[in-house]
C-alpha positions in Angstrom: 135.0 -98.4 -77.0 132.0 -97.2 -79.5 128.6 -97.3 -77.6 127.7 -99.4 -80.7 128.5 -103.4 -81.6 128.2 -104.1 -84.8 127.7 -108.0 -85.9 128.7 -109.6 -89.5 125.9 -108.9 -91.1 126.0 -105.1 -91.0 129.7 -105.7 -92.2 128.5 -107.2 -95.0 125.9 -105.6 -96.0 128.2 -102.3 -96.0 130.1 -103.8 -98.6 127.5 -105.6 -100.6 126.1 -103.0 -102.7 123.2 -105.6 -103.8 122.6 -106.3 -100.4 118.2 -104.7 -99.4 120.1 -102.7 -96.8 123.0 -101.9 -98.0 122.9 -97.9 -97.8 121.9 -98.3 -93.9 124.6 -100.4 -93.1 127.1 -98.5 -95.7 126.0 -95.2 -93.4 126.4 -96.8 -90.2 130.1 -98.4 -91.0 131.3 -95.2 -92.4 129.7 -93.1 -89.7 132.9 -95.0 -87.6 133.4 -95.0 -83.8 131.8 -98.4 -83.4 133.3 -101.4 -82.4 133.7 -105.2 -83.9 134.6 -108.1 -83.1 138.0 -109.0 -84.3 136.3 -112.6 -85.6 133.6 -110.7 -88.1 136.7 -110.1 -90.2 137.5 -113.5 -90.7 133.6 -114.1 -91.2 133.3 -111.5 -93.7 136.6 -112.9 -95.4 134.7 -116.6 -95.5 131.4 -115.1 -96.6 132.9 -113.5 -99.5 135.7 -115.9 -100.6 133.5 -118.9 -99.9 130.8 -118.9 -102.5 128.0 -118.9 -99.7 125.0 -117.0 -100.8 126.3 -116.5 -104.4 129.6 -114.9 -103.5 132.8 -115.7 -104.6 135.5 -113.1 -104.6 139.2 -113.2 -104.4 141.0 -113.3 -101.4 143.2 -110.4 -102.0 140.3 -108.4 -103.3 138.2 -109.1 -99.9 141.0 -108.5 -98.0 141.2 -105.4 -99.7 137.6 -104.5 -99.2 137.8 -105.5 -95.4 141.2 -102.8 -95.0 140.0 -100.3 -96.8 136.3 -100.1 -96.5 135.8 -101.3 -92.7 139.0 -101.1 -90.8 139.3 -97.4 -91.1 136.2 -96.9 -89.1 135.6 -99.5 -86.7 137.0 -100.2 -83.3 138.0 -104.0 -83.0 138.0 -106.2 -79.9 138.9 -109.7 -79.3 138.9 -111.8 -76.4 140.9 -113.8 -74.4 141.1 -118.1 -74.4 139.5 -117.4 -70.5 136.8 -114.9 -71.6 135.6 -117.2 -74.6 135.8 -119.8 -72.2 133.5 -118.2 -69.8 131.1 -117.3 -72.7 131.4 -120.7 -73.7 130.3 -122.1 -70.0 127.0 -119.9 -70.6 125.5 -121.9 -74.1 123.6 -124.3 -71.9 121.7 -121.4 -69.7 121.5 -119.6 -73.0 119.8 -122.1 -75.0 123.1 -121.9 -77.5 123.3 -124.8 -79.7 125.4 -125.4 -83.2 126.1 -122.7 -85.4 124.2 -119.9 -82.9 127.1 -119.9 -80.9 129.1 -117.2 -83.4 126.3 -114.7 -83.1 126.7 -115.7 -79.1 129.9 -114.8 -78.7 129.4 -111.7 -80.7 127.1 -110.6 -78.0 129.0 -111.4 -75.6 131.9 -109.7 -76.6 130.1 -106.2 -77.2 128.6 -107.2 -73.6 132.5 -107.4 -72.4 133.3 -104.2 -75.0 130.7 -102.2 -72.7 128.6 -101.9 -75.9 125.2 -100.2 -75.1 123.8 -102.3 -78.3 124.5 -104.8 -80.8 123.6 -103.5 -84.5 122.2 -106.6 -86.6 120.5 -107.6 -89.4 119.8 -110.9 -88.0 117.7 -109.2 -84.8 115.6 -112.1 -84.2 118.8 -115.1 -83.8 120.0 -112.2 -81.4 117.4 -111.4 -79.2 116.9 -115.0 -79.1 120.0 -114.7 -77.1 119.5 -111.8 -75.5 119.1 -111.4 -71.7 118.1 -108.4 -69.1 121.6 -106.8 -69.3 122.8 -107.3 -72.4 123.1 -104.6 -75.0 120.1 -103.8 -77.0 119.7 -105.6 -80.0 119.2 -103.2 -82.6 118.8 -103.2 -86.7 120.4 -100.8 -88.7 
């Protein structure tokens, strides 16, 4: 697997052209070799199609987007019901609470992928979560 994890929010900030870091992210997704995980696809596809944050595109167009403009160069991983279960069983030692628990399991599936670090725009919610071991928490 790529030595680099990327989260949602690089995903979409590839693909957002009006996004502040958009040509970073753009770069980074197109330089390929890095890995995902298989949910930031279906968070990208809800970002987009939802009308969160003042999007709201088609679903066949953002489906679209995500085959064309990510798939190509990414790695994706998913996990198991016993390996979310077993990130799952770490919240509570974790300090995960609510909504933090999608950017938890993103770490802890690059953890599992053998990332060496976890490429976010959202650096501070992920070294929030972030313990000796765990990939680095980088921005791109």
């Amino acid at each position: 697997m790529g030595e680099r994890f990327l989260d949602t929010s690089v995903i979409l900030g590839s693909l957002d052209p009006d996004e502040p870091h958009h040509e970073a992210c753009d770069r980074l997704v197109a330089e390929g070799g890095h890995t995902i995980h298989a949910h930031a696809l279906a968070e990208t596809f809800s970002i987009l199609t939802g009308g969160r944050q003042g999007r709201r595109l088609g679903a066949a167009l953002v489906a679209r987007l995500i085959e064309d403009s990510v798939l190509p160069y990414v790695q994706t991983v998913s996990t198991t019901g016993q390996q979310m279960m077993a990130a799952l069983a770490e919240c509570e030692s974790r300090g995960v609470r609510g909504g933090a628990v999608y950017d938890w399991l993103h770490l802890a599936a690059a953890r599992q992928a053998g990332a060496q670090s976890l490429v976010t725009l959202d650096r501070r919610d992920f070294q929030a979560l972030s313990r000796p071991g765990d990939p680095r928490i980088e921005s791109p």
